[in-house]
C-alpha positions as CSV (number, residue, x, y, z in Angstrom):
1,X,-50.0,0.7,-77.3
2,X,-52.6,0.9,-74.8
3,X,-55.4,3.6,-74.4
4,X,-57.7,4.2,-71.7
5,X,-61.1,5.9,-72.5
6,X,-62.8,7.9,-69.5
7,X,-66.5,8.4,-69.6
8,X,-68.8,10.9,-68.0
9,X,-72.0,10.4,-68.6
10,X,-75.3,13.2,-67.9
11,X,-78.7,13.2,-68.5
12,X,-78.4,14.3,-72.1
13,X,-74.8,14.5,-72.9
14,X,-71.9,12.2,-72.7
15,X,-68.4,13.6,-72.4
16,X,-65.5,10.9,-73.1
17,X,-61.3,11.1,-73.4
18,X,-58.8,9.0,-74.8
19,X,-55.9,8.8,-73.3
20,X,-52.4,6.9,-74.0
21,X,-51.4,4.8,-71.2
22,X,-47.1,4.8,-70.6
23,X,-44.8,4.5,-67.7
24,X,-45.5,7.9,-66.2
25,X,-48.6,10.4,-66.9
26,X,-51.7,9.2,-69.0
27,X,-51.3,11.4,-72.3
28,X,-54.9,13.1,-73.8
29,X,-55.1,13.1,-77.4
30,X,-58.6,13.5,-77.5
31,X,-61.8,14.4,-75.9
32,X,-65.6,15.0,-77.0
33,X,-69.2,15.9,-76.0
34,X,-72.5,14.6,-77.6
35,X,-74.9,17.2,-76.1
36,X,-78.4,17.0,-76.2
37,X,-78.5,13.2,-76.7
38,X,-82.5,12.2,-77.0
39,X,-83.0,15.3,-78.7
40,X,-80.9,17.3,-81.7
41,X,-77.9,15.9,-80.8
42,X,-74.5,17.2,-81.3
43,X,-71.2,15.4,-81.4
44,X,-67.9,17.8,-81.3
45,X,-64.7,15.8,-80.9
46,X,-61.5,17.8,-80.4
47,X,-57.6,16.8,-80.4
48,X,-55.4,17.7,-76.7
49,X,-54.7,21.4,-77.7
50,X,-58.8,22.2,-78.0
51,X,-58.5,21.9,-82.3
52,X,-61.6,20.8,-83.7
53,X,-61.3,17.1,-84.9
54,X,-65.1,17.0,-86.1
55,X,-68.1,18.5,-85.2
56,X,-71.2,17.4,-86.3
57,X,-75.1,16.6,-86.3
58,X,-76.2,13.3,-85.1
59,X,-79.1,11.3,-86.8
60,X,-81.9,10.6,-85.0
61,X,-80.9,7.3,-84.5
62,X,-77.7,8.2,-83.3
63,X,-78.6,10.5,-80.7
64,X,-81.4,8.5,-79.6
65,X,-79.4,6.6,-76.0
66,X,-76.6,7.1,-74.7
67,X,-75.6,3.5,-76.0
68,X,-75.9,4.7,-79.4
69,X,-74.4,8.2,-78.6
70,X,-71.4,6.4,-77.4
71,X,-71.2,4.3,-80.7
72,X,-70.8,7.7,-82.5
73,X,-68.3,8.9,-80.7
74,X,-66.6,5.4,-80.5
75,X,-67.1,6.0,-84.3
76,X,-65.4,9.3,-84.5
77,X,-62.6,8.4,-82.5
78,X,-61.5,5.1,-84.9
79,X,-61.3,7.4,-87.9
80,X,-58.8,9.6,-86.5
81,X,-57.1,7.2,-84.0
82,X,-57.4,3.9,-86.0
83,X,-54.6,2.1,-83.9
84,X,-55.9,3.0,-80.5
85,X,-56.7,-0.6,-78.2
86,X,-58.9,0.5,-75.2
87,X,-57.9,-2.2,-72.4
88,X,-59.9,-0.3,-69.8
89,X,-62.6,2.5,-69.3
90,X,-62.9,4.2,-66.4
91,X,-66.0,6.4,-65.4
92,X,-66.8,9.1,-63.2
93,X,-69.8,8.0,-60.8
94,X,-71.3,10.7,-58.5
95,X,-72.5,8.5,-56.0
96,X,-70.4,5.8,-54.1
97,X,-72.3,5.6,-50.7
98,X,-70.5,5.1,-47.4
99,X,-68.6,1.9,-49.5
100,X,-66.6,2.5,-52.6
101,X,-64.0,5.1,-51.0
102,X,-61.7,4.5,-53.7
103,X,-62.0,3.7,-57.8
104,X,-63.3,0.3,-58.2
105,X,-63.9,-2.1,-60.6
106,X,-67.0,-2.8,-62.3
107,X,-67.9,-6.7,-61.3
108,X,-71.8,-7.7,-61.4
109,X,-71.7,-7.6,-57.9
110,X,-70.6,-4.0,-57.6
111,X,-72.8,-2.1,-60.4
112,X,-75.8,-4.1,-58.7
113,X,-74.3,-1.8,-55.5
114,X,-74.1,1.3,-57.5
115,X,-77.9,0.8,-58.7
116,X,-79.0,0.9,-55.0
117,X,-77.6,4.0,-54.5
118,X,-79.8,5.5,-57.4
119,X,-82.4,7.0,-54.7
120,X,-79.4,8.9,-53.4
121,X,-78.6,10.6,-56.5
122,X,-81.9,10.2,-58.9
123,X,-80.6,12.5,-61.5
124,X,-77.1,10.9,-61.7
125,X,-76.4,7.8,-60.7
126,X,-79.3,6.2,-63.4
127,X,-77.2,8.3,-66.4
128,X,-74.1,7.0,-65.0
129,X,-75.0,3.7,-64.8
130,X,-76.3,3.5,-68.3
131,X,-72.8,4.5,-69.8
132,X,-70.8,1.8,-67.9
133,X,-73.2,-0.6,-69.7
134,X,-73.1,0.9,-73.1
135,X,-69.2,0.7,-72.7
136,X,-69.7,-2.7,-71.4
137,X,-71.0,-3.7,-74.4
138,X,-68.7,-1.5,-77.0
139,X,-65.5,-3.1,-74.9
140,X,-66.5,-6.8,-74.0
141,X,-62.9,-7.3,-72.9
142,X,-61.9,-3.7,-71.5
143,X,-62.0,-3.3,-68.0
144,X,-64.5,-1.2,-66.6
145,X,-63.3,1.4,-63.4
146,X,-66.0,3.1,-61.4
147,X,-64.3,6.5,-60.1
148,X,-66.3,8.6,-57.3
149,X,-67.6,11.9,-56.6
150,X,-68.1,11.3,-53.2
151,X,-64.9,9.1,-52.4
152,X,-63.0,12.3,-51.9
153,X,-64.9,12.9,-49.0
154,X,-65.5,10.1,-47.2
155,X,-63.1,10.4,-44.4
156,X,-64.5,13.4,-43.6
157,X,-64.7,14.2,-39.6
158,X,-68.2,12.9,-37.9
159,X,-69.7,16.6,-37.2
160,X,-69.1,17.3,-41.0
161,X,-70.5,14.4,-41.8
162,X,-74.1,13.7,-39.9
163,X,-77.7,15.4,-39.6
164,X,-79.3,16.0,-36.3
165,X,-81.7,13.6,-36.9
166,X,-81.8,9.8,-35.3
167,X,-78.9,8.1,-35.4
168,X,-80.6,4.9,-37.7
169,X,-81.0,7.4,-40.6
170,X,-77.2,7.7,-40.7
171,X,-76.4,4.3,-40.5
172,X,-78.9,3.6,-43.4
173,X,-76.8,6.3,-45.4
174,X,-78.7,9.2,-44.7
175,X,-75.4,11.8,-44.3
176,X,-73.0,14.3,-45.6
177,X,-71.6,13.1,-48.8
178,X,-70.2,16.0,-51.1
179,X,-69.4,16.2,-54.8
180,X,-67.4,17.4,-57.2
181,X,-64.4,14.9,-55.7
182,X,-62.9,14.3,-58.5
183,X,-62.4,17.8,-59.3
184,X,-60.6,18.3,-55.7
185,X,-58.7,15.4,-56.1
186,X,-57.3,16.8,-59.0
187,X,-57.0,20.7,-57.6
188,X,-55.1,19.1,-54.7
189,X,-52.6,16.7,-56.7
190,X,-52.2,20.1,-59.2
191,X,-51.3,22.1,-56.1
192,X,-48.7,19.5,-54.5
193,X,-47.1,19.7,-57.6
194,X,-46.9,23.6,-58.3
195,X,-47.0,25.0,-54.3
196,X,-46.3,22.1,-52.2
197,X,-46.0,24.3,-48.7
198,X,-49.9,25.9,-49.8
199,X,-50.8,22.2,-50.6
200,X,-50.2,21.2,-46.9
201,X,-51.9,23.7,-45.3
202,X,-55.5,25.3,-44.9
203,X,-56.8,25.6,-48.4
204,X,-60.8,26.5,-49.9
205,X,-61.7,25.1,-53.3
206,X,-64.4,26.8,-54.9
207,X,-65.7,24.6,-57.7
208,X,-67.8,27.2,-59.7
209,X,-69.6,25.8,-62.7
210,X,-73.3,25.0,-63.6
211,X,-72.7,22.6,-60.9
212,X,-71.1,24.7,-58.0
213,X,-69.7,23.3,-54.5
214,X,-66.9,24.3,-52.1
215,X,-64.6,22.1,-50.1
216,X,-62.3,22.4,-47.1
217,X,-58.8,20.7,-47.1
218,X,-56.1,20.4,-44.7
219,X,-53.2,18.7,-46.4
220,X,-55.0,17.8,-49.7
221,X,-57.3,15.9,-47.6
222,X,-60.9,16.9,-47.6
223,X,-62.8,18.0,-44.1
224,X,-65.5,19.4,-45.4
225,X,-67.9,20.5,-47.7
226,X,-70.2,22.7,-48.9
227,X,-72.5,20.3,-50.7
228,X,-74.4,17.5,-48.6
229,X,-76.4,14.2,-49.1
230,X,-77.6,15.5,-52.4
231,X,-75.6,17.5,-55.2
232,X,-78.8,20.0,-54.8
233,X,-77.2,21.3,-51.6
234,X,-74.7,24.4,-50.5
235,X,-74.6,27.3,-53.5
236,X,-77.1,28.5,-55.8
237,X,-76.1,26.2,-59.2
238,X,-77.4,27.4,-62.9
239,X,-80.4,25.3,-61.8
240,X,-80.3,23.7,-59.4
241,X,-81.8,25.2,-55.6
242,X,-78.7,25.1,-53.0
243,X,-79.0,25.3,-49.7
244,X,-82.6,25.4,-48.5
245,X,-84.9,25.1,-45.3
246,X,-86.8,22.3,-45.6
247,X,-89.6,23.9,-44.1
248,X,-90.0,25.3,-47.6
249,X,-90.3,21.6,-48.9
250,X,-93.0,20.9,-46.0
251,X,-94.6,23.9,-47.5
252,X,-94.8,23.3,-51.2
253,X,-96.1,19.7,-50.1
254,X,-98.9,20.7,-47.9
255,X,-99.9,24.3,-49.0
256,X,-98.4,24.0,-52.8
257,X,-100.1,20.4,-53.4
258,X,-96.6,19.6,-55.1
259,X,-95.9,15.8,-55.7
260,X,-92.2,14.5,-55.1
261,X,-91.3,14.7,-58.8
262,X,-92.8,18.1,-59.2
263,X,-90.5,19.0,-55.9
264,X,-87.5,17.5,-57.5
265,X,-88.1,19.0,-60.9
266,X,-88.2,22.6,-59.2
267,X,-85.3,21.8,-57.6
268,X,-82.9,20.8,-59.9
269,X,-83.9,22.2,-63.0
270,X,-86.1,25.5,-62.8
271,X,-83.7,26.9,-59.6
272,X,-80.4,28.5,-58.7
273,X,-79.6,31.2,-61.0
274,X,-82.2,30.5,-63.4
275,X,-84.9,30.2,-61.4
276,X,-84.2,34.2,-59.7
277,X,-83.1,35.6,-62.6
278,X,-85.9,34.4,-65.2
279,X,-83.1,34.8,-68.0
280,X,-80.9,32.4,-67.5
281,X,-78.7,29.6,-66.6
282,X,-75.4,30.7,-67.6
283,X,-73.3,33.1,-65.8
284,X,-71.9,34.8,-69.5
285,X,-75.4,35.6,-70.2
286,X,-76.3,36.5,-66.7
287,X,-73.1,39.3,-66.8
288,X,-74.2,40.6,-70.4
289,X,-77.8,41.3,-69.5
290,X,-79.6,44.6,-68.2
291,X,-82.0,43.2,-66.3
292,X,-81.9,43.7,-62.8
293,X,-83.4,40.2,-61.8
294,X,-79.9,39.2,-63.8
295,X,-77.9,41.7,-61.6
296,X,-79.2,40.0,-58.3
297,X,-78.9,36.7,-59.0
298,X,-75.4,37.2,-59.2
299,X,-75.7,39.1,-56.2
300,X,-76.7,36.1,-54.3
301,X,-74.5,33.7,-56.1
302,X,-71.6,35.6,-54.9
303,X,-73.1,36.3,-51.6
304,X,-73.9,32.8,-50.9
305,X,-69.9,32.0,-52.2
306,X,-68.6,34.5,-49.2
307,X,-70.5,33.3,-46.9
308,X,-69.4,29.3,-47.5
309,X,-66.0,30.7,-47.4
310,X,-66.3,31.9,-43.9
311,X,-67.9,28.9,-42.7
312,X,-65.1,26.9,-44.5
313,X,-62.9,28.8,-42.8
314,X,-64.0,28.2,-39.3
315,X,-64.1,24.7,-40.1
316,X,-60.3,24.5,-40.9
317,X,-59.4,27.1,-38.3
318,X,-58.2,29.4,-40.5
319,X,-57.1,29.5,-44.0
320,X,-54.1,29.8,-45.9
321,X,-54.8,29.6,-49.9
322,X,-58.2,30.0,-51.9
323,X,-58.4,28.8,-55.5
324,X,-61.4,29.2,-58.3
325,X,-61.9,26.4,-60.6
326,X,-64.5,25.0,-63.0
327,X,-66.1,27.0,-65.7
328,X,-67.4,30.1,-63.8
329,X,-64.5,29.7,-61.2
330,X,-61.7,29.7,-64.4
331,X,-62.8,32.3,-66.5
332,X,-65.6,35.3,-64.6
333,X,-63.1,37.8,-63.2
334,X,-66.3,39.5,-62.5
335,X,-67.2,36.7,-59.8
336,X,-64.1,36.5,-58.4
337,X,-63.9,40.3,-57.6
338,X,-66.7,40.0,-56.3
339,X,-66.6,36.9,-54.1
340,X,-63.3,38.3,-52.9
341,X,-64.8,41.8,-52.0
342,X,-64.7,42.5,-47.8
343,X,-63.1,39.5,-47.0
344,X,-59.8,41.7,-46.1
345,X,-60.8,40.3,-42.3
346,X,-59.8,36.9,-44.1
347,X,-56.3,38.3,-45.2
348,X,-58.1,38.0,-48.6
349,X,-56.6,40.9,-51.0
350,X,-56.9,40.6,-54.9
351,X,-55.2,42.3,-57.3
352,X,-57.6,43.5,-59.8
353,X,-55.0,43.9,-63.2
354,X,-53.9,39.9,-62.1
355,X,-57.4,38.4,-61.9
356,X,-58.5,40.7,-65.5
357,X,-55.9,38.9,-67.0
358,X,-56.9,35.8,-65.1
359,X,-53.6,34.8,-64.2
360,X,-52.6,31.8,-62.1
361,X,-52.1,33.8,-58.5
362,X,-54.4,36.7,-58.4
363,X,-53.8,37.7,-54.9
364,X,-51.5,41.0,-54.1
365,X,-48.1,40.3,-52.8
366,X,-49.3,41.6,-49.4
367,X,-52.2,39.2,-48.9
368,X,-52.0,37.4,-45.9
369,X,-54.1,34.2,-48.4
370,X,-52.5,33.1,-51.7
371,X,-55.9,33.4,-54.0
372,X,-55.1,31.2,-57.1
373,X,-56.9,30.6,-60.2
374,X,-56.3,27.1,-61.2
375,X,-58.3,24.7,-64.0
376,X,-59.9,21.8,-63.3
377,X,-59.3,18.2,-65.2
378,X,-62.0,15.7,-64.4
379,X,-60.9,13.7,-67.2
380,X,-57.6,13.4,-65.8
381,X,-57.8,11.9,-62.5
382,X,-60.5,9.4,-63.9
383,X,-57.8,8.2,-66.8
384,X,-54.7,8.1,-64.1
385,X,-56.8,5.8,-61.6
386,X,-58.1,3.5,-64.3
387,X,-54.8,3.0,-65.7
388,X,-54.0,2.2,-62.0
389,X,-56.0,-0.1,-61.4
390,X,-55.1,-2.3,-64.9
391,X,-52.0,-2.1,-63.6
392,X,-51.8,-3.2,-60.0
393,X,-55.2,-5.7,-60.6
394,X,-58.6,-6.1,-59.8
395,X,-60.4,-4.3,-57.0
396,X,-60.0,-0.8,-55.6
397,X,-56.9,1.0,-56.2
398,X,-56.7,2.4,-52.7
């Protein structure tokens, strides 16, 4: 039997799969997190219904990289899969550039690419990076398959895709990526299966999580997206800034004395819905609390969600489905009401007993736009490609 294992490496965690390779569909049997890794790390490692396989506290030494994080979870894995043979590894990458447009494999040549694109994506692509080599070395002989964030993207129209600045800065790279492609790639393949006539239409994706984004489809295809050349733009994230003027940045520069990494620190980690609430970064917490500072950063989340939506809207001319996905997407009913509220000049109309229950199509009968609730499966798409690509050869898999 052959297994492919997908890695998804962060700044302090490392989120891995195994999957069974066949004829048809890759089958999970497991997946785990080490959180926290450089700190008190934790490993949890769980079979393909959610059952806890093992959960426990790392030693120092093990949580120390992510090279000996994966070792422990490599660990975990052989004690309760003892006959699995992982012929190739496949991992998600947030940043391809303008290039890799479809899962590639990892040659010399092509992970010295990906390392360029590190000033693109700072607080990704270096994280990223470091698990393709820690599974380089855990899987000498294992093929390695880079899979994209931005790939989804990248055939995006030119007006979604530039800045208004001189034309050089975009041919040096300087443009409208967007994130979160893997998730839409699997949204849109989930969709073709279950509503194929929604699937070919004009459908919004709202990609609700820590990490939040929005993308415009037309026939699965994206065209365009809420997020830009950084995964800092678009919606307020648990931490991260969203869409901002840069004036402010000339501003905390020159009157603020802020250096780069001070910026980039505010930015991404002391922002979004942490940053205006002063409680915190998650939106359970944020919907339990009394504080009013909580109450208004929801406020803005969802504000900022409705507002994308219209824009998204315009983009496609129209729109003919909206779906919630990720963690916040899946599972706040509270958001969802809320994002939906006065967007009846959309043809938007929820039905409140269907999203309580968060059930698949929340939207009344007489909504002019199926709203659908659907989850997400990162994982997925990355284990389906790489098994792809070890199957049809070396290079992209198109």
């Amino acid at each position: 039997m052959s297994h492919v294992l997908t890695l998804n490496a962060g700044s302090s965690s490392l989120k891995f799969g195994l999957f069974l390779t066949g004829a048809n569909e890759p089958e999970e049997l497991a997946g785990g997190l080490v959180d926290r890794i450089g700190g008190a790390a934790v490993l949890n490692l769980h079979d393909a219904t959610g059952q806890d396989l093992s959960r426990r506290q790392l030693t120092a030494d093990e949580g120390a990289t992510h090279a000996a994080a994966l070792a422990a979870g490599l660990a975990d894995l052989a004690a309760h899969f003892p006959d699995a043979r992982v012929d190739v590894v496949g991992h998600r990458v947030v940043h391809g550039g303008p290039a890799f447009a479809a899962p590639t494999e990892v040659t010399p040549d092509v992970l010295d690419a990906l390392e360029r694109l590190s000033p693109f994506a700072p607080l990704h692509q270096p994280h990223n990076l470091s698990g393709i080599r820690a599974a380089q070395a855990a899987f000498a002989k294992a093929r390695q398959v880079a899979c994209f964030d931005t790939a989804f993207h990248r055939n995006h129209p030119f007006v979604n895709d530039v800045f208004a600045l001189p034309r050089a800065y975009y041919d040096k790279g300087v443009r409208r990526y967007g994130f979160h492609g893997l998730s839409y790639d699997y949204i849109a393949g989930e969709l073709a299966r279950i509503a194929p006539q929604i699937a070919k239409g004009r459908v919004i994706v709202a990609h609700l999580g820590n990490g939040a984004s929005m993308c415009g489809m037309i026939d699965g295809r994206s065209i365009a997206s809420s997020m830009g050349f950084s995964a800092l733009d678009g919606l307020p994230m648990g931490t991260r800034v969203g869409q901002l003027d840069p004036g402010v940045m000339l501003y905390l520069m020159e009157q603020e004395g802020l250096s780069a990494s001070e910026i980039s620190d505010l930015l991404y980690k002391h922002s979004g819905l942490l940053g205006l609430s002063g409680v915190s970064n998650d939106m359970r917490r944020l919907e339990a609390s009394d504080d009013p500072h909580a109450r208004e950063a929801i406020d803005y989340f969802t504000f900022r969600i409705r507002r994308e939506l219209g824009g998204l809207a315009a983009a496609l001319d129209g729109i003919d489905a909206l779906v919630f996905t990720a963690g916040i997407g899946e599972n706040s009913a509270r958001v969802r009401e809320e994002v939906c509220r006065g967007t009846g000049w959309l043809g938007i109309e929820i039905d409140p007993a269907r999203n309580a229950a968060h059930a698949q199509v929340i939207s009344t009968e007489q909504s002019r736009v199926r709203v659908m609730v659907l989850p997400t499966d990162e994982e997925r798409v990355i284990a389906r490609a790489a098994a792809r690509l070890a199957a049809c050869g070396a290079g992209q898999t198109g």
